[in-house]
C-alpha positions as CSV (number, residue, x, y, z in Angstrom):
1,X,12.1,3.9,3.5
2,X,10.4,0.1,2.5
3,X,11.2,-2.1,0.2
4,X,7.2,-3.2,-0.1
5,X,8.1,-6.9,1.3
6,X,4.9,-7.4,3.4
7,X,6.4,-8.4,6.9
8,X,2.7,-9.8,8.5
9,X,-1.3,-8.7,8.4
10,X,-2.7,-6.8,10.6
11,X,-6.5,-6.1,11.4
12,X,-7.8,-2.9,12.5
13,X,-9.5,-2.8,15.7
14,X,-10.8,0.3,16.5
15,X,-11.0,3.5,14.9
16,X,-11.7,6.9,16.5
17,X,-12.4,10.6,15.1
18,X,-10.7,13.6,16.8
19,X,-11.7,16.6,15.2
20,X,-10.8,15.7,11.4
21,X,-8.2,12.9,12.6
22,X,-8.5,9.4,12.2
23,X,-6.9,7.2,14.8
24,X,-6.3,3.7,14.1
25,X,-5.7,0.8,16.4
26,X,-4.0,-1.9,15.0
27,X,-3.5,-5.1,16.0
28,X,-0.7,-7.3,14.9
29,X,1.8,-10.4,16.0
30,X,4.5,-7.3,15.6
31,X,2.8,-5.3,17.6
32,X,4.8,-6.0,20.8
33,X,7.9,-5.0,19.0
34,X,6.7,-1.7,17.8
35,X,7.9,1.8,20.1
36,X,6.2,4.9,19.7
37,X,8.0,7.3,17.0
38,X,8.7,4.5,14.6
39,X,7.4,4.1,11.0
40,X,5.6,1.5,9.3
41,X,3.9,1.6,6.5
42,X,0.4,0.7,7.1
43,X,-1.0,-0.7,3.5
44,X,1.9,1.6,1.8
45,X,0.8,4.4,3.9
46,X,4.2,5.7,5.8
47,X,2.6,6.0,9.4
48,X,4.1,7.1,13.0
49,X,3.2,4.4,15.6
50,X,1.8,6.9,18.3
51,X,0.8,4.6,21.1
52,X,1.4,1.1,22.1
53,X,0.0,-1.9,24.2
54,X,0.6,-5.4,23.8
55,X,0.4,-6.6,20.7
56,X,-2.1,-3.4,19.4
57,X,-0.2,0.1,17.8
58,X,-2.3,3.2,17.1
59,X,-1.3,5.6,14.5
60,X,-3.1,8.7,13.5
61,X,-4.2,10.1,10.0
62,X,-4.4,13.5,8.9
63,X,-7.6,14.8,6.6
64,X,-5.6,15.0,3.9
65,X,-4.0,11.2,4.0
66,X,-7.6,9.7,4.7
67,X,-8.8,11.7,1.4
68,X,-5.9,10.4,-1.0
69,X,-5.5,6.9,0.5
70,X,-8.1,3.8,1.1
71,X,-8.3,4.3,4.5
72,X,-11.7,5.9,4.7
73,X,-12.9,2.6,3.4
74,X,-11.4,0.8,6.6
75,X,-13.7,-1.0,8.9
76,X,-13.0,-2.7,11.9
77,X,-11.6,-6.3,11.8
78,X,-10.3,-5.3,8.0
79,X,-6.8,-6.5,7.3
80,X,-4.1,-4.2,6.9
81,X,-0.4,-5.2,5.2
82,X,2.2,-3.6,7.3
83,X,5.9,-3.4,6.8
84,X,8.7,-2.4,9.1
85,X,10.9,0.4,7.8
86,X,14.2,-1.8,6.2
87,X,17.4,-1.9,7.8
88,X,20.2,-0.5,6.3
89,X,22.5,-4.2,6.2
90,X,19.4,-6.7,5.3
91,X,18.6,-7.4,1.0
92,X,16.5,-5.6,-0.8
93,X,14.0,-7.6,-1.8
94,X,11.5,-5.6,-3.2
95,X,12.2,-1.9,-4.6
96,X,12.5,1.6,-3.7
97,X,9.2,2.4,-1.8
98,X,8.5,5.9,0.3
99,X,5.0,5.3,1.8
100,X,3.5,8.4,-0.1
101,X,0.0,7.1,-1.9
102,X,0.3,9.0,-5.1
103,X,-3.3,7.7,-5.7
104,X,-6.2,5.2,-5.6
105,X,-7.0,2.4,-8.0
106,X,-10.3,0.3,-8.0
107,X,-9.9,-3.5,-8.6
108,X,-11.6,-3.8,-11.9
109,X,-11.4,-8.0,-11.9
110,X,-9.7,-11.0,-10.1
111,X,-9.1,-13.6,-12.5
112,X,-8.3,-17.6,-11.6
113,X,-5.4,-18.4,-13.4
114,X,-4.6,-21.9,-12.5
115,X,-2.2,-21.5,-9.9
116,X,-2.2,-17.5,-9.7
117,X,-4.4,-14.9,-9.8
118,X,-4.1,-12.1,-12.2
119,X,-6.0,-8.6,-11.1
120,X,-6.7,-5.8,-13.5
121,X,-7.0,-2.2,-11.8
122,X,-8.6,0.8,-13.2
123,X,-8.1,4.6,-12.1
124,X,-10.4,7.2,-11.7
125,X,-8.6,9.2,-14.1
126,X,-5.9,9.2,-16.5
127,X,-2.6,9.8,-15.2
128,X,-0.3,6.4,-15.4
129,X,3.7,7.0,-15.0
130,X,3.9,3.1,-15.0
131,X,6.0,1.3,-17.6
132,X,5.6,-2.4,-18.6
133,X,7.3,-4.7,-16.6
134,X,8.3,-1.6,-14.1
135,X,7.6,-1.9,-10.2
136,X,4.8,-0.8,-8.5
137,X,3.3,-0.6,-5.1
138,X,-0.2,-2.2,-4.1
139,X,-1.0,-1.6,-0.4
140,X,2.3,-1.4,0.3
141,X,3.1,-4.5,-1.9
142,X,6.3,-4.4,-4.3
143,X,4.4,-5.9,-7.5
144,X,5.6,-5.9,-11.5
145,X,2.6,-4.4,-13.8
146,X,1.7,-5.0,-16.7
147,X,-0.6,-4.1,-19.7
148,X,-0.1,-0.8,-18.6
149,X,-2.5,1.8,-19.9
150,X,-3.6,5.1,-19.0
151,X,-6.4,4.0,-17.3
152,X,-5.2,0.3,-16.5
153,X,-2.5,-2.0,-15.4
154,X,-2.7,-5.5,-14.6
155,X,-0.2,-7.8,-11.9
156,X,-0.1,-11.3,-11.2
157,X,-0.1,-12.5,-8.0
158,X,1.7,-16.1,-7.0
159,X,-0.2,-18.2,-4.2
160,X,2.5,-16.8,-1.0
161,X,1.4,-13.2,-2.0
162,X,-2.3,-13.9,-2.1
163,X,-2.2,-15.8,1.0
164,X,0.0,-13.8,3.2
165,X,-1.3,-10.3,1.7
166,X,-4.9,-8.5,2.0
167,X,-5.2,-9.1,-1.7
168,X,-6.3,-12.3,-0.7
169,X,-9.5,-10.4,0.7
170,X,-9.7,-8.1,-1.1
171,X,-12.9,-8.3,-4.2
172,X,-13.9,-6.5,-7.7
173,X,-14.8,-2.6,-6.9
174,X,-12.4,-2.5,-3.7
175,X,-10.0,0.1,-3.9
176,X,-6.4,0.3,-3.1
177,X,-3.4,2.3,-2.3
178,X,-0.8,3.1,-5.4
179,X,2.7,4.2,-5.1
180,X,4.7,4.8,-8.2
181,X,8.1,4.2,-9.0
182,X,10.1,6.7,-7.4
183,X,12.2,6.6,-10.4
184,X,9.9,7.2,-12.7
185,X,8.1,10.0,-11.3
186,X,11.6,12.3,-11.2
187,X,12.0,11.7,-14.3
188,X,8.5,12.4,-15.2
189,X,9.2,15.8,-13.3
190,X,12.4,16.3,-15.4
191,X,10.6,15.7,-18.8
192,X,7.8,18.1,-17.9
193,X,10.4,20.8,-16.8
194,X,11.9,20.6,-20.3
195,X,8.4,20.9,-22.4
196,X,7.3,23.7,-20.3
């Protein structure tokens, strides 16, 4: 389990096919601290380190997470926000986050506001369990949305975020990794129990 408190960036530095596996070398200044078996979340992906040296970690991905993630749009030297699994006796900064993508979103605009940025995303399709002011997860970044749609949300990112974050790199048109509240989506699995 995360708390989507972005510990450090990493970049990826090489990436290798294996029949319809995608393994990922990552370097990072965690790296050296990493063992094989652990988890990390890898831009809010929940990943097994499978392979370490120095300060590089490789971690593999499955057909189906490359297809539901932003991973097949991962080039070498891209950054990547990664974040320890928490510890059971540190805060909880952020919120409840599982490193399961429930989806993509496309970053429909980065506005300048004066001190912060605000980003509008867009989905491909309908299907928003977000509430105003709830939590959500952006590559693995606990974030508060707003303007919620069904097609649309908006966040506001302060200057620490932007800088210490791939949103910082990130443009218009590049997608990203969405969790949703895990809250929000038993009770979204409750209601749709009742109707049906």
């Amino acid at each position: 389990m995360f708390t989507g408190i972005i510990e450090v960036q990493g970049k990826v530095s090489e990436i290798v096919k294996k029949n319809k596996n995608y393994n990922f070398c990552i370097t990072s200044s965690i790296g050296q601290d990493l063992k094989v078996d652990q988890s990390v979340a890898h831009n809010g992906v929940c990943l097994t380190v499978t392979a370490t040296e120095g300060d590089k970690h490789w971690v593999t991905l499955v057909d189906e997470s490359m297809q539901k993630t932003n991973f097949e749009t991962l080039n070498i030297g891209d950054s990547v926000n990664l974040e320890r699994c928490m510890v059971v006796n540190s805060r909880f900064d952020g919120h409840v986050v599982q490193g399961h993508v429930d989806k993509t979103a496309r970053i429909l605009s980065v506005e300048d506001a004066q001190g912060s940025w605000l980003f509008t995303f867009i989905f491909d399709e309908p299907n928003n369990i977000m509430v105003e002011k709830g939590s959500v997860t952006i590559n693995g970044i606990s974030l508060t949305c707003f303007n919620v749609s069904e097609m649309q949300f908006q966040v506001a990112i302060i200057p620490y975020t932007y800088e210490n974050t791939n949103l910082g790199v990130l443009k218009e048109g590049n997608r990203v990794n969405i969790e949703f509240d895990i809250i929000g989506k038993y009770i979204e699995k409750i209601l749709t129990k009742r109707v049906t």
